[in-house]
PDB file of N, CA, C and O in Angstrom:
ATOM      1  N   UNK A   1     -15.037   7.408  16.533  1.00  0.00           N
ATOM      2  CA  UNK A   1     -14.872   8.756  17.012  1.00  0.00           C
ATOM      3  C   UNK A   1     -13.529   8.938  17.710  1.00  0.00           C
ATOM      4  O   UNK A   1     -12.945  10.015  17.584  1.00  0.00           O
ATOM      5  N   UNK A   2     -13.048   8.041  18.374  1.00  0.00           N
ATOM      6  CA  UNK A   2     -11.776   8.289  19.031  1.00  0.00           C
ATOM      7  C   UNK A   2     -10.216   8.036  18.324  1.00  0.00           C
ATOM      8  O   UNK A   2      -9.117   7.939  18.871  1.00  0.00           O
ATOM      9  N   UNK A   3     -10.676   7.962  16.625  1.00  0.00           N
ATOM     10  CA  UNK A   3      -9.364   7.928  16.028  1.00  0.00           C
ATOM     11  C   UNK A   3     -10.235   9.678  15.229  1.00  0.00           C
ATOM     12  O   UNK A   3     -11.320  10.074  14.803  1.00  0.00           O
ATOM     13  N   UNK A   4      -8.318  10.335  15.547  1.00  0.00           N
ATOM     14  CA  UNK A   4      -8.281  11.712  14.430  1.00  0.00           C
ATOM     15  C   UNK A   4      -9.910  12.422  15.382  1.00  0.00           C
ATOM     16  O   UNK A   4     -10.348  13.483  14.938  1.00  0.00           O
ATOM     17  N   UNK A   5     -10.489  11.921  16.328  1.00  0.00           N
ATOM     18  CA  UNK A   5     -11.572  13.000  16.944  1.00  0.00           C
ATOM     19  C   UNK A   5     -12.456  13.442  15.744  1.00  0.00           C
ATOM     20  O   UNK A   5     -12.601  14.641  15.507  1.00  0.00           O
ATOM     21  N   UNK A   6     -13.080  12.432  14.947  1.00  0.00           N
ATOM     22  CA  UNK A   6     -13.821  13.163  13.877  1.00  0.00           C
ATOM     23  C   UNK A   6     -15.387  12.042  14.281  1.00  0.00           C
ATOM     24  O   UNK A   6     -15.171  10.866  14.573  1.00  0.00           O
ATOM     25  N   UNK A   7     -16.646  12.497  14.252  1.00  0.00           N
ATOM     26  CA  UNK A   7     -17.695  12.314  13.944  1.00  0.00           C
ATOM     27  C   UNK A   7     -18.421  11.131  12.863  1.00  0.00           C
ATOM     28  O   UNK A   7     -19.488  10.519  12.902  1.00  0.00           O
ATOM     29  N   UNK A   8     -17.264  11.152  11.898  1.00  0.00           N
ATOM     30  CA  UNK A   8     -18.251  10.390  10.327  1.00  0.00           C
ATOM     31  C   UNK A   8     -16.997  10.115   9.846  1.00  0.00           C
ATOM     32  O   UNK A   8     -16.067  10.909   9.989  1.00  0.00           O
ATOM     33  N   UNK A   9     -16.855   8.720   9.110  1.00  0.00           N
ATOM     34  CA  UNK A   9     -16.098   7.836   8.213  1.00  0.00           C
ATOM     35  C   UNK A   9     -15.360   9.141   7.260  1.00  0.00           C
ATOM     36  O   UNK A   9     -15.828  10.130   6.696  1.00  0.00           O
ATOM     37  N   UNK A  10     -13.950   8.567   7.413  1.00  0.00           N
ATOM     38  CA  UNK A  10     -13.386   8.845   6.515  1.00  0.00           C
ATOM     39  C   UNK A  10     -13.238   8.387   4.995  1.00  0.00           C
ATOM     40  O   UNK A  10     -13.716   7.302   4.662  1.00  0.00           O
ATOM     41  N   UNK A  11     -12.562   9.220   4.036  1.00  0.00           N
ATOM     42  CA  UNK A  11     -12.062   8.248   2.936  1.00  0.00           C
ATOM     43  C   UNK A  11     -10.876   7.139   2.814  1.00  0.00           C
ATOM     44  O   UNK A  11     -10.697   6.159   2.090  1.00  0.00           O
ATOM     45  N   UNK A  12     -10.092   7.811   3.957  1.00  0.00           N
ATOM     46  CA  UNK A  12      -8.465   7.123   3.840  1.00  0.00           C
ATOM     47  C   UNK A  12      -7.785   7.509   5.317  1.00  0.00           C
ATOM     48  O   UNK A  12      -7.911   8.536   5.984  1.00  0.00           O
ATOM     49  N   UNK A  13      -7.138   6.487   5.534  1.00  0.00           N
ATOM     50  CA  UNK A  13      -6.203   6.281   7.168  1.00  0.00           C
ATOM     51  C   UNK A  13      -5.393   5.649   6.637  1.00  0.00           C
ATOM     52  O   UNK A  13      -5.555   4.848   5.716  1.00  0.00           O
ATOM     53  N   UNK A  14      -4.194   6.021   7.302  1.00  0.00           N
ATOM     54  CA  UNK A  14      -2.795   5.592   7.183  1.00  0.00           C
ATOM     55  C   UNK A  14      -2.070   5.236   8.526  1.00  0.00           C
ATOM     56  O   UNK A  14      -2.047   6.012   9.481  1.00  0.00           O
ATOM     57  N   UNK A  15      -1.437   3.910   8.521  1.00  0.00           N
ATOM     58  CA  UNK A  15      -0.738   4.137   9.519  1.00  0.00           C
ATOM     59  C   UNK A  15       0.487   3.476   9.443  1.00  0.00           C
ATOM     60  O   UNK A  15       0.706   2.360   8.972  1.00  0.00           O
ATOM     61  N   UNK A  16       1.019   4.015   9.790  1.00  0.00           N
ATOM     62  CA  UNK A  16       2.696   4.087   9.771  1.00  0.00           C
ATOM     63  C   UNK A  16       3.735   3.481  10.775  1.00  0.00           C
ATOM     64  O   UNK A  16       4.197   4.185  11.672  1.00  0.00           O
ATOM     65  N   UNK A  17       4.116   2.108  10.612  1.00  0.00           N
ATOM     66  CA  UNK A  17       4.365   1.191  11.483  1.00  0.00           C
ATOM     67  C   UNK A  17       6.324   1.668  11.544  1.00  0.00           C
ATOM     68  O   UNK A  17       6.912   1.340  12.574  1.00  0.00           O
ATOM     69  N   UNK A  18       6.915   2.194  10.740  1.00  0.00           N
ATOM     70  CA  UNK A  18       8.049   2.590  10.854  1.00  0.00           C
ATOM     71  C   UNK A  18       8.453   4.138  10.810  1.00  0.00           C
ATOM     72  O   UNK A  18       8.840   4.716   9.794  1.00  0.00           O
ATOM     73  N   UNK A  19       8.271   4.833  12.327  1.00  0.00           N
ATOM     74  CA  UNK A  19       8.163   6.305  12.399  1.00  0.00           C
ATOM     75  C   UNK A  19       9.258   7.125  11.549  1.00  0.00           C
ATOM     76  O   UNK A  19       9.069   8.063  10.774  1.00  0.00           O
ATOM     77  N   UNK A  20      10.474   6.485  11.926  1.00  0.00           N
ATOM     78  CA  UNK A  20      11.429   7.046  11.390  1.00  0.00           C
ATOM     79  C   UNK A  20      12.337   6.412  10.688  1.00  0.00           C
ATOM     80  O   UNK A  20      12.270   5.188  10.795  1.00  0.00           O
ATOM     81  N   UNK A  21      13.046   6.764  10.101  1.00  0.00           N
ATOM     82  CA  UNK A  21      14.084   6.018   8.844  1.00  0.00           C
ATOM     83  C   UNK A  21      15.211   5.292   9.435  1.00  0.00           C
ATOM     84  O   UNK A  21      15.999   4.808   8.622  1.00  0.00           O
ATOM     85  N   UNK A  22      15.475   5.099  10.789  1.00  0.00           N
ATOM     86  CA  UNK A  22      16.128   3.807  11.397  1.00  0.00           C
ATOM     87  C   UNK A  22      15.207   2.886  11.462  1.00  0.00           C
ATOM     88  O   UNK A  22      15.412   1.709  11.167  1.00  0.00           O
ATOM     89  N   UNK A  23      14.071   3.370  11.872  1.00  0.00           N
ATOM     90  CA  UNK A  23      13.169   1.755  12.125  1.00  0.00           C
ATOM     91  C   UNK A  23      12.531   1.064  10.668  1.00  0.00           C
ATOM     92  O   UNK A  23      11.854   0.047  10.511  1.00  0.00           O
ATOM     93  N   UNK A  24      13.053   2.075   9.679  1.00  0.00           N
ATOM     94  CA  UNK A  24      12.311   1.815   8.186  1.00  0.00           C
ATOM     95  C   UNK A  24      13.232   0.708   7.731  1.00  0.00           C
ATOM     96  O   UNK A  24      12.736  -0.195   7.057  1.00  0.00           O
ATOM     97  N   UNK A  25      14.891   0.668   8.110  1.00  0.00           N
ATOM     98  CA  UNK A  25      15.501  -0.441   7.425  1.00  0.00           C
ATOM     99  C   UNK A  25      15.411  -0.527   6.308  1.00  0.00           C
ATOM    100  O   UNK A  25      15.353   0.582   5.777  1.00  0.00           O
ATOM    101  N   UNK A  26      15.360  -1.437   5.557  1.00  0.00           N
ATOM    102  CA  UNK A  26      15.683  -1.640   3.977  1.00  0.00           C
ATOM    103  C   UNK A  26      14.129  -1.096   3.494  1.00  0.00           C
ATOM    104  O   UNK A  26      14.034  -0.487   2.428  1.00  0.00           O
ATOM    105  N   UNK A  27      13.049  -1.323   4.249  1.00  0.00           N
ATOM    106  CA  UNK A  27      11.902  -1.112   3.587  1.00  0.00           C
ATOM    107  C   UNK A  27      11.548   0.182   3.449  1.00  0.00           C
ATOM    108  O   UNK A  27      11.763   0.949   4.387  1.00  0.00           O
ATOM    109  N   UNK A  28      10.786   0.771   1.943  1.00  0.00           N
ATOM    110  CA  UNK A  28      10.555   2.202   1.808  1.00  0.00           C
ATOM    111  C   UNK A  28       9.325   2.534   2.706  1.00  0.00           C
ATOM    112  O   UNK A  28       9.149   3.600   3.296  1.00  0.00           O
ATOM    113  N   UNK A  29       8.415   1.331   2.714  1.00  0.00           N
ATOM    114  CA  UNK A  29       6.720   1.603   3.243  1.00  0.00           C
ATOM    115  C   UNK A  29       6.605   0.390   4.494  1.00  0.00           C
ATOM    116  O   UNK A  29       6.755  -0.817   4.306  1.00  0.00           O
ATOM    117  N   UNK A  30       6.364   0.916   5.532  1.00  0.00           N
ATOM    118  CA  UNK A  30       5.951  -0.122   6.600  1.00  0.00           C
ATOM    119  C   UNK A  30       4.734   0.380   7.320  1.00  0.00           C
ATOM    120  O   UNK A  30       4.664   1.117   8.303  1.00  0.00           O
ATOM    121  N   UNK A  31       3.494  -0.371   6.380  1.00  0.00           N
ATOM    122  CA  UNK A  31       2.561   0.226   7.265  1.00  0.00           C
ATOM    123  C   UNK A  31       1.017   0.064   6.852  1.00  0.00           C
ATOM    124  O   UNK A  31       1.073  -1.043   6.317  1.00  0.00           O
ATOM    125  N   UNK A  32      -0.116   0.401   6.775  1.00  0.00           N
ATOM    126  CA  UNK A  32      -1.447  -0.104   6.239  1.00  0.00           C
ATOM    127  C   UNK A  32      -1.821   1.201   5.808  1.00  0.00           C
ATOM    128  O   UNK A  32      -1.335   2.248   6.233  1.00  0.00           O
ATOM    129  N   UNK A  33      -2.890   1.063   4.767  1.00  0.00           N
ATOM    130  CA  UNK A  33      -3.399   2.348   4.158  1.00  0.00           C
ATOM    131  C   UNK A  33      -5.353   1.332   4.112  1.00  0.00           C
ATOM    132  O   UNK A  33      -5.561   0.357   3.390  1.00  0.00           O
ATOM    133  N   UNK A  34      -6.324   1.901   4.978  1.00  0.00           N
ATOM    134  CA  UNK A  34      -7.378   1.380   5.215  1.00  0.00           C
ATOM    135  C   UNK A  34      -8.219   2.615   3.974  1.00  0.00           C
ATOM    136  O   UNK A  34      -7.771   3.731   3.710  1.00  0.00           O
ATOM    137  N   UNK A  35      -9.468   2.011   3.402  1.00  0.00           N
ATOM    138  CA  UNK A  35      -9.583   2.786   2.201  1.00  0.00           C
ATOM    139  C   UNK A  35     -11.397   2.293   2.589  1.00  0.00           C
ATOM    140  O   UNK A  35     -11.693   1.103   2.697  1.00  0.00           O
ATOM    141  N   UNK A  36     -12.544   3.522   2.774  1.00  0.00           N
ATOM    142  CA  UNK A  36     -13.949   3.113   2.763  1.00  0.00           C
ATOM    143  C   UNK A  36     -14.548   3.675   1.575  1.00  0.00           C
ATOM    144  O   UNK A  36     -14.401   4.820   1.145  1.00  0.00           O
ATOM    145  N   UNK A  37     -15.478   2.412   0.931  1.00  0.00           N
ATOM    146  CA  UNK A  37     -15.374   2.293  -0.534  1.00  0.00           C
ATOM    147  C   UNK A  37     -16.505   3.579  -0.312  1.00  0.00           C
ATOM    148  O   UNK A  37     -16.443   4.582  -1.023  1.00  0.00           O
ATOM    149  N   UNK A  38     -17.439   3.433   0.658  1.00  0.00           N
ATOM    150  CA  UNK A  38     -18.975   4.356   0.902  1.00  0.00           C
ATOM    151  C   UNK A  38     -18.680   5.289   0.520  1.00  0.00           C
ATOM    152  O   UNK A  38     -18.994   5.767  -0.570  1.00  0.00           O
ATOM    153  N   UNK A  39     -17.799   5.892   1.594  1.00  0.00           N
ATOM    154  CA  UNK A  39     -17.277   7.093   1.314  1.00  0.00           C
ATOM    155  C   UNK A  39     -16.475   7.794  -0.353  1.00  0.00           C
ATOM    156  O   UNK A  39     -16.811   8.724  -1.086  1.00  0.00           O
ATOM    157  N   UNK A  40     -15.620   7.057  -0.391  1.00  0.00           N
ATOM    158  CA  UNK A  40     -15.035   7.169  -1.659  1.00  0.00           C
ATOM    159  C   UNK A  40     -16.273   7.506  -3.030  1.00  0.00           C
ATOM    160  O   UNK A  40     -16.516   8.527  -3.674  1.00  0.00           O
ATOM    161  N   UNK A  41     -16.799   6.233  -3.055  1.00  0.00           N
ATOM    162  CA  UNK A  41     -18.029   6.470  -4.189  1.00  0.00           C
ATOM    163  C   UNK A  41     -18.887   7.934  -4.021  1.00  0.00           C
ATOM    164  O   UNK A  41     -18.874   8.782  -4.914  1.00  0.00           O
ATOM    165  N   UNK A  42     -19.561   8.087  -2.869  1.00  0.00           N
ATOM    166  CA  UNK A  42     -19.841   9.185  -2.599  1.00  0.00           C
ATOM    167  C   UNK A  42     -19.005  11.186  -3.283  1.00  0.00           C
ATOM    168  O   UNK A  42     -19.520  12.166  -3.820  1.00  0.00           O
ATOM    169  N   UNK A  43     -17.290  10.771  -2.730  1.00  0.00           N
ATOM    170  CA  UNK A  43     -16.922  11.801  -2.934  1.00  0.00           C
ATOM    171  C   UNK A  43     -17.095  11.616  -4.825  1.00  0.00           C
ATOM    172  O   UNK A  43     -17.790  12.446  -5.411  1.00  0.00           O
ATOM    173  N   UNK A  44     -16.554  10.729  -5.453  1.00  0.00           N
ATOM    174  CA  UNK A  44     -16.578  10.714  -6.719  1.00  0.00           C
ATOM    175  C   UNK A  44     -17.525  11.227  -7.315  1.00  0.00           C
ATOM    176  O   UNK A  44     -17.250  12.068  -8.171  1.00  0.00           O
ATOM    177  N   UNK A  45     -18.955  10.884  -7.053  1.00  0.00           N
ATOM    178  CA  UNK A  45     -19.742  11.450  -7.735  1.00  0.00           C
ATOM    179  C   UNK A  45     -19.760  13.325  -7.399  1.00  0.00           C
ATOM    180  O   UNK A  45     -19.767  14.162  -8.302  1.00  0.00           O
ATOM    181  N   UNK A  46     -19.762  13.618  -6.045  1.00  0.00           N
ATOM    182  CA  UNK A  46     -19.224  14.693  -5.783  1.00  0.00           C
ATOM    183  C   UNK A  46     -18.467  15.925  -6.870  1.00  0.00           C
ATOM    184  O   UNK A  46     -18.730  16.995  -7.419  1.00  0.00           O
ATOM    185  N   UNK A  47     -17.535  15.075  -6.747  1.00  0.00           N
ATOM    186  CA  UNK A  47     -16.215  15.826  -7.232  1.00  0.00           C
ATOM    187  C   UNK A  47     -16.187  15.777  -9.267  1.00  0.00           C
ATOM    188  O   UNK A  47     -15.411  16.378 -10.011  1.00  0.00           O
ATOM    189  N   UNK A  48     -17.416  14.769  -9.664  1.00  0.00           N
ATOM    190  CA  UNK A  48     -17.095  14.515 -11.282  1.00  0.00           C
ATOM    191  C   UNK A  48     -16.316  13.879 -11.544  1.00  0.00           C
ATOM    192  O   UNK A  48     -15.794  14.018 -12.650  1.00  0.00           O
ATOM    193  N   UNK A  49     -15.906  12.963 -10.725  1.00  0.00           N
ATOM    194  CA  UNK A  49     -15.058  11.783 -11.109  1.00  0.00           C
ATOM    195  C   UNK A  49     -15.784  10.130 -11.117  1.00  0.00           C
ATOM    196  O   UNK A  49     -16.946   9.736 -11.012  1.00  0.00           O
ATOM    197  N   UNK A  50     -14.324   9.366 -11.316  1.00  0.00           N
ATOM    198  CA  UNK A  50     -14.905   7.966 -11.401  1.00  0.00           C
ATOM    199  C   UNK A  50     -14.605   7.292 -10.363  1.00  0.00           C
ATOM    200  O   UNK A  50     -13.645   7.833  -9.816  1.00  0.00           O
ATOM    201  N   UNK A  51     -15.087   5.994  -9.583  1.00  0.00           N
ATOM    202  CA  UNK A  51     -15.029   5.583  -8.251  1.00  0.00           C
ATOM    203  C   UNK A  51     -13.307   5.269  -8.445  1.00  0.00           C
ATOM    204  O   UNK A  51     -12.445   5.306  -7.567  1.00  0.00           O
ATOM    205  N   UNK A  52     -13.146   4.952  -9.920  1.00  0.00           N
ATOM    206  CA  UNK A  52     -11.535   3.907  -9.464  1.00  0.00           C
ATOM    207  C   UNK A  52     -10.851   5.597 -10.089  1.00  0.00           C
ATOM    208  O   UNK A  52      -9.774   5.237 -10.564  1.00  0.00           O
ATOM    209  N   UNK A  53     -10.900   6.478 -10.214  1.00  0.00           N
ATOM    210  CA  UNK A  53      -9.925   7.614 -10.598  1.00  0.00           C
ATOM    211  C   UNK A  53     -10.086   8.104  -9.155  1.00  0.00           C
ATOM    212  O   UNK A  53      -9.360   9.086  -9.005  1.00  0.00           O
ATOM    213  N   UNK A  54     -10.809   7.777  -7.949  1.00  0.00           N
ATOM    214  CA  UNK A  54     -11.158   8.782  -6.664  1.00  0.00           C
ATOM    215  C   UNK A  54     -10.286   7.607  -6.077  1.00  0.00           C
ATOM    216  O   UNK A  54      -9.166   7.901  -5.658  1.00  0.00           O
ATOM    217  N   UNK A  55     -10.679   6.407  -6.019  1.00  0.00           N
ATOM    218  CA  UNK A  55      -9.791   5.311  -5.726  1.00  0.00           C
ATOM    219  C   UNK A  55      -8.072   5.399  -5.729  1.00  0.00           C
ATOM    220  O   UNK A  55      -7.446   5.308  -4.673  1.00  0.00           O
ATOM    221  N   UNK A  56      -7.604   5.529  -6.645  1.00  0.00           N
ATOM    222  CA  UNK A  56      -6.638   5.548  -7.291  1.00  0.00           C
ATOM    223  C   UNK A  56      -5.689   7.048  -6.681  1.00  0.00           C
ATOM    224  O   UNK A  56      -4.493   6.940  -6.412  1.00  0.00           O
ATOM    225  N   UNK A  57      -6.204   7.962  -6.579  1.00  0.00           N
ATOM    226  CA  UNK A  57      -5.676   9.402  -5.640  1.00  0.00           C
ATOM    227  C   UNK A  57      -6.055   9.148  -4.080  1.00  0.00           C
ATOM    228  O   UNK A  57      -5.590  10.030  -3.358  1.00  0.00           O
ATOM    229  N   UNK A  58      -6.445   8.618  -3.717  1.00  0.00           N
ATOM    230  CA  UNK A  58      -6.624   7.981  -2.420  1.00  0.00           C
ATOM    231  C   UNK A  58      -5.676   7.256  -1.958  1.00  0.00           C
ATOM    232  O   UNK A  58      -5.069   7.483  -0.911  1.00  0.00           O
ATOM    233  N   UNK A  59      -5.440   6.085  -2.918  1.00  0.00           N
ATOM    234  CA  UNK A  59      -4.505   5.307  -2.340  1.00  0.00           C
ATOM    235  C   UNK A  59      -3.214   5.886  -1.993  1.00  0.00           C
ATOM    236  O   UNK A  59      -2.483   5.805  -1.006  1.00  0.00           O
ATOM    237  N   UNK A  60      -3.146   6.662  -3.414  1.00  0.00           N
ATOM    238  CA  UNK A  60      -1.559   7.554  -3.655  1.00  0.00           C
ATOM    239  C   UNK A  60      -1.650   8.297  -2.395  1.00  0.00           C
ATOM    240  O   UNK A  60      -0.628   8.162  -1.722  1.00  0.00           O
ATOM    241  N   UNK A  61      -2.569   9.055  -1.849  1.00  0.00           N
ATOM    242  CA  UNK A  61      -2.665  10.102  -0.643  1.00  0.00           C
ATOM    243  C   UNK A  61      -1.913   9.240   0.261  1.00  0.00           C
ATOM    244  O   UNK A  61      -0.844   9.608   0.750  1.00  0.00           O
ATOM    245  N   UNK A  62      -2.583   7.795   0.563  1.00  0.00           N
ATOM    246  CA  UNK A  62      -2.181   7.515   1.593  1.00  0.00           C
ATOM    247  C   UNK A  62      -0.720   6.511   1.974  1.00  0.00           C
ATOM    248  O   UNK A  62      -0.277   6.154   3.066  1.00  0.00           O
ATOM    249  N   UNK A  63      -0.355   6.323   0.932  1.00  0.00           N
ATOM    250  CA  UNK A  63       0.854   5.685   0.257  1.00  0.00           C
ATOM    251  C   UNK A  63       2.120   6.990   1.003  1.00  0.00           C
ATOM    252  O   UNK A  63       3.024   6.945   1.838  1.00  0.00           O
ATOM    253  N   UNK A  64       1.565   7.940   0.203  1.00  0.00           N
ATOM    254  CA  UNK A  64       2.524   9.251   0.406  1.00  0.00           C
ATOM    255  C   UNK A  64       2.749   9.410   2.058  1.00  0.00           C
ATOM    256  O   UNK A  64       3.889   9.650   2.453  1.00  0.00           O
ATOM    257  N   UNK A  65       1.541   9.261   3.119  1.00  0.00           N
ATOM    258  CA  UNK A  65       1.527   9.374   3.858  1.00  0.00           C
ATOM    259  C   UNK A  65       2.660   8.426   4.906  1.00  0.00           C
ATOM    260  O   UNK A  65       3.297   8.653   5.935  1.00  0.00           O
ATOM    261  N   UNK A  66       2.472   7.273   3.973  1.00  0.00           N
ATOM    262  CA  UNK A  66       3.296   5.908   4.776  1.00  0.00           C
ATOM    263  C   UNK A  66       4.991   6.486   4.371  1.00  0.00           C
ATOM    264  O   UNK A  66       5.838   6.299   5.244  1.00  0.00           O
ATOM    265  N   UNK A  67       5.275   6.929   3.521  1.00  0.00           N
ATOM    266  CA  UNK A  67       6.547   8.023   2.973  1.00  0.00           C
ATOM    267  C   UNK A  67       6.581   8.662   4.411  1.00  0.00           C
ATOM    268  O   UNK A  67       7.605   8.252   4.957  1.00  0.00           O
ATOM    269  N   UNK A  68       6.093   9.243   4.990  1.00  0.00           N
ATOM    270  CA  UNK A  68       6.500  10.145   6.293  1.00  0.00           C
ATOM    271  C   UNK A  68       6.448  11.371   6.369  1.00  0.00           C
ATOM    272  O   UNK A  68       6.869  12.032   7.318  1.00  0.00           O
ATOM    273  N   UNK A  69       5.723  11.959   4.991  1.00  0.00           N
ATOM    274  CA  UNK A  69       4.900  12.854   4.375  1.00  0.00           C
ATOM    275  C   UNK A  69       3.470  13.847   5.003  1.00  0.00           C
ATOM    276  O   UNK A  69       2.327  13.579   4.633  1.00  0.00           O
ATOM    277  N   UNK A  70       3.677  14.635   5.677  1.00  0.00           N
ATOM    278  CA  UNK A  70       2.847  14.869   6.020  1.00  0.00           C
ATOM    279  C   UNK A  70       2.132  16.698   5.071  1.00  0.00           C
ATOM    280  O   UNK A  70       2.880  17.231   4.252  1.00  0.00           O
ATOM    281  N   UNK A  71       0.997  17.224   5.325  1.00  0.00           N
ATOM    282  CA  UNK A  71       0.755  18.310   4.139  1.00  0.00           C
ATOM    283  C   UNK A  71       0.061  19.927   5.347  1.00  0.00           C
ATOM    284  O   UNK A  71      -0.449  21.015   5.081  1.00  0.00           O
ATOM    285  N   UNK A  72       0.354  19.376   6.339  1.00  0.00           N
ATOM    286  CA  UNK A  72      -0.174  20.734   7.834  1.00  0.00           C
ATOM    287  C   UNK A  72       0.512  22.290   7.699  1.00  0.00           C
ATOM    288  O   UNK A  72       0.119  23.264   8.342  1.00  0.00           O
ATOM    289  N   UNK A  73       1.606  22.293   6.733  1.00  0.00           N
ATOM    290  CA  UNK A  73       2.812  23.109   6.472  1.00  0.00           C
ATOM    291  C   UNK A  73       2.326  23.667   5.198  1.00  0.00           C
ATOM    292  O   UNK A  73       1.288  23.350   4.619  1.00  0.00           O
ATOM    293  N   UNK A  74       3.342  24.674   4.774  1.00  0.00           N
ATOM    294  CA  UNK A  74       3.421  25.605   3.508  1.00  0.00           C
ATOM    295  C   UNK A  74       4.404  24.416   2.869  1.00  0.00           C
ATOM    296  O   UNK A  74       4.165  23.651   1.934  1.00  0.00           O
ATOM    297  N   UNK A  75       5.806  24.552   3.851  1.00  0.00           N
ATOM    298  CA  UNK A  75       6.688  23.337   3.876  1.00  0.00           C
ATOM    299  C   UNK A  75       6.400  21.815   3.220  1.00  0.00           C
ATOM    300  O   UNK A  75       6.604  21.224   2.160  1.00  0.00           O
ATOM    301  N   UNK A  76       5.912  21.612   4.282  1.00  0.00           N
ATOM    302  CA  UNK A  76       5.169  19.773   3.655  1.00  0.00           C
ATOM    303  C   UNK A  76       4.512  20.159   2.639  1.00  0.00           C
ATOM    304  O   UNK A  76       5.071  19.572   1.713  1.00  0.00           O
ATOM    305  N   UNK A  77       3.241  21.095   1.984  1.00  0.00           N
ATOM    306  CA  UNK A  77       2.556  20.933   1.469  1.00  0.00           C
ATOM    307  C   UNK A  77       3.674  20.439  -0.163  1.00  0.00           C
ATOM    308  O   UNK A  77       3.398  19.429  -0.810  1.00  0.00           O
ATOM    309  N   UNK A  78       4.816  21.336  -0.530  1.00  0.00           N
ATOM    310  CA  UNK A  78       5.657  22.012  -1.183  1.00  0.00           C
ATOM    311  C   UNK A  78       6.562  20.427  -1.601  1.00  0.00           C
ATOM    312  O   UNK A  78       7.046  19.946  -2.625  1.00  0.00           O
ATOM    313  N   UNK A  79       6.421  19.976  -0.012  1.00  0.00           N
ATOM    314  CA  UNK A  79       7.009  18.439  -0.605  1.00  0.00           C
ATOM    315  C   UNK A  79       6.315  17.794  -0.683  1.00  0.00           C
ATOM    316  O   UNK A  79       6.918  16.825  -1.144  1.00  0.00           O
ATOM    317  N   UNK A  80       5.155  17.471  -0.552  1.00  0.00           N
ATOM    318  CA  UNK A  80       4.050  16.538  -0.582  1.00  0.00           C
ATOM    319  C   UNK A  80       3.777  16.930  -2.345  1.00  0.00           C
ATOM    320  O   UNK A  80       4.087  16.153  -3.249  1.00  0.00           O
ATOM    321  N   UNK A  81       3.302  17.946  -2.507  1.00  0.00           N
ATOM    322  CA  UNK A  81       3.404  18.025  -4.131  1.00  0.00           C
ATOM    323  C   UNK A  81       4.233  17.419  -5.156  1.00  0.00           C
ATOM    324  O   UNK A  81       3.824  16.912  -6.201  1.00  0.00           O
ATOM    325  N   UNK A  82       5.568  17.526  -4.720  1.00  0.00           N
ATOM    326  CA  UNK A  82       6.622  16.782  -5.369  1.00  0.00           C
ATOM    327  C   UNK A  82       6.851  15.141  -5.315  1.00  0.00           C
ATOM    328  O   UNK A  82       7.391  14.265  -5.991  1.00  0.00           O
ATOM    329  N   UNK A  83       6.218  15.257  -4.280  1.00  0.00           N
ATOM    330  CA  UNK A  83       5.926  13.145  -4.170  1.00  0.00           C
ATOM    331  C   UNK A  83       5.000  12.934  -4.925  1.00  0.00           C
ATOM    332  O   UNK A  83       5.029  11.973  -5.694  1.00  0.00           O
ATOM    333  N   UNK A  84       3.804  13.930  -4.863  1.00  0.00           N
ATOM    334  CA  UNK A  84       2.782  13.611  -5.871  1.00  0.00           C
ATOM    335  C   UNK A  84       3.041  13.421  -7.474  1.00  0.00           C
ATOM    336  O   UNK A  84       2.533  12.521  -8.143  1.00  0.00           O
ATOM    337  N   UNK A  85       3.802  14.292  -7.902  1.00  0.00           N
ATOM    338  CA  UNK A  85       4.564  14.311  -9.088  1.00  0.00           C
ATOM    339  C   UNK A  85       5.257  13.129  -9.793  1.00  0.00           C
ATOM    340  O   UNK A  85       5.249  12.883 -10.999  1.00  0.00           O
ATOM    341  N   UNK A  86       5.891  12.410  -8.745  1.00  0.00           N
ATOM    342  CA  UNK A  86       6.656  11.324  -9.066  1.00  0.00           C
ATOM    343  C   UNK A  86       5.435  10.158  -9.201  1.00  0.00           C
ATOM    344  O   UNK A  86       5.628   9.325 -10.086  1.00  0.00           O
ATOM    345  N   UNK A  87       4.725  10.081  -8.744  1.00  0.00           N
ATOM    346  CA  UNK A  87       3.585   9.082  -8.681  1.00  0.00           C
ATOM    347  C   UNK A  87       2.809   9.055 -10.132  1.00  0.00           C
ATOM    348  O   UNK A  87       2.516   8.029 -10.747  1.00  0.00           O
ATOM    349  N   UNK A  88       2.560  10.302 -10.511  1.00  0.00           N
ATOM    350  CA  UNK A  88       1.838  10.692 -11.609  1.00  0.00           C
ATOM    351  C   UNK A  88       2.492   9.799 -13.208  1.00  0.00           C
ATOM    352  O   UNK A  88       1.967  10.023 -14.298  1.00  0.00           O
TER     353      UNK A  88
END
């Protein structure tokens, strides 16, 4: 409960060990992407998908996130799409 103030398991957490692009250095990604399978399987069946196609956009979500990417904006959303793109 005391990470993100939420109630119930997420699908995906990111965290981001190099805030900004001096502390990133040579590396593009510094950081962990934690992934709960419960959850995940759950949304899949949900959504009409397959555990490793719900898997698989998850990771990318949170990959993007370790990018420095965030989607709270019209802005971010606009670049967050375009990272998505390149992934695809």
């Amino acid at each position: 409960m005391r990470y993100r103030r939420k109630r119930r398991p997420t699908n995906v957490l990111s965290f981001d060990y190099a805030h900004d692009s001096e502390q990133r250095g040579d590396s593009i990604i510094d950081g962990e992407v934690i992934l709960c399978p419960e959850v995940i399987r759950r949304e899949a069946v949900e959504q009409g998908e397959t555990y490793r196609q719900r898997l698989q956009f998850l990771l990318e979500h949170g990959l993007i996130h370790l990018l420095g990417l965030d989607h709270g904006t019209a802005l971010e959303q606009q670049q967050w799409e375009r990272q998505e793109q390149r992934l695809v």
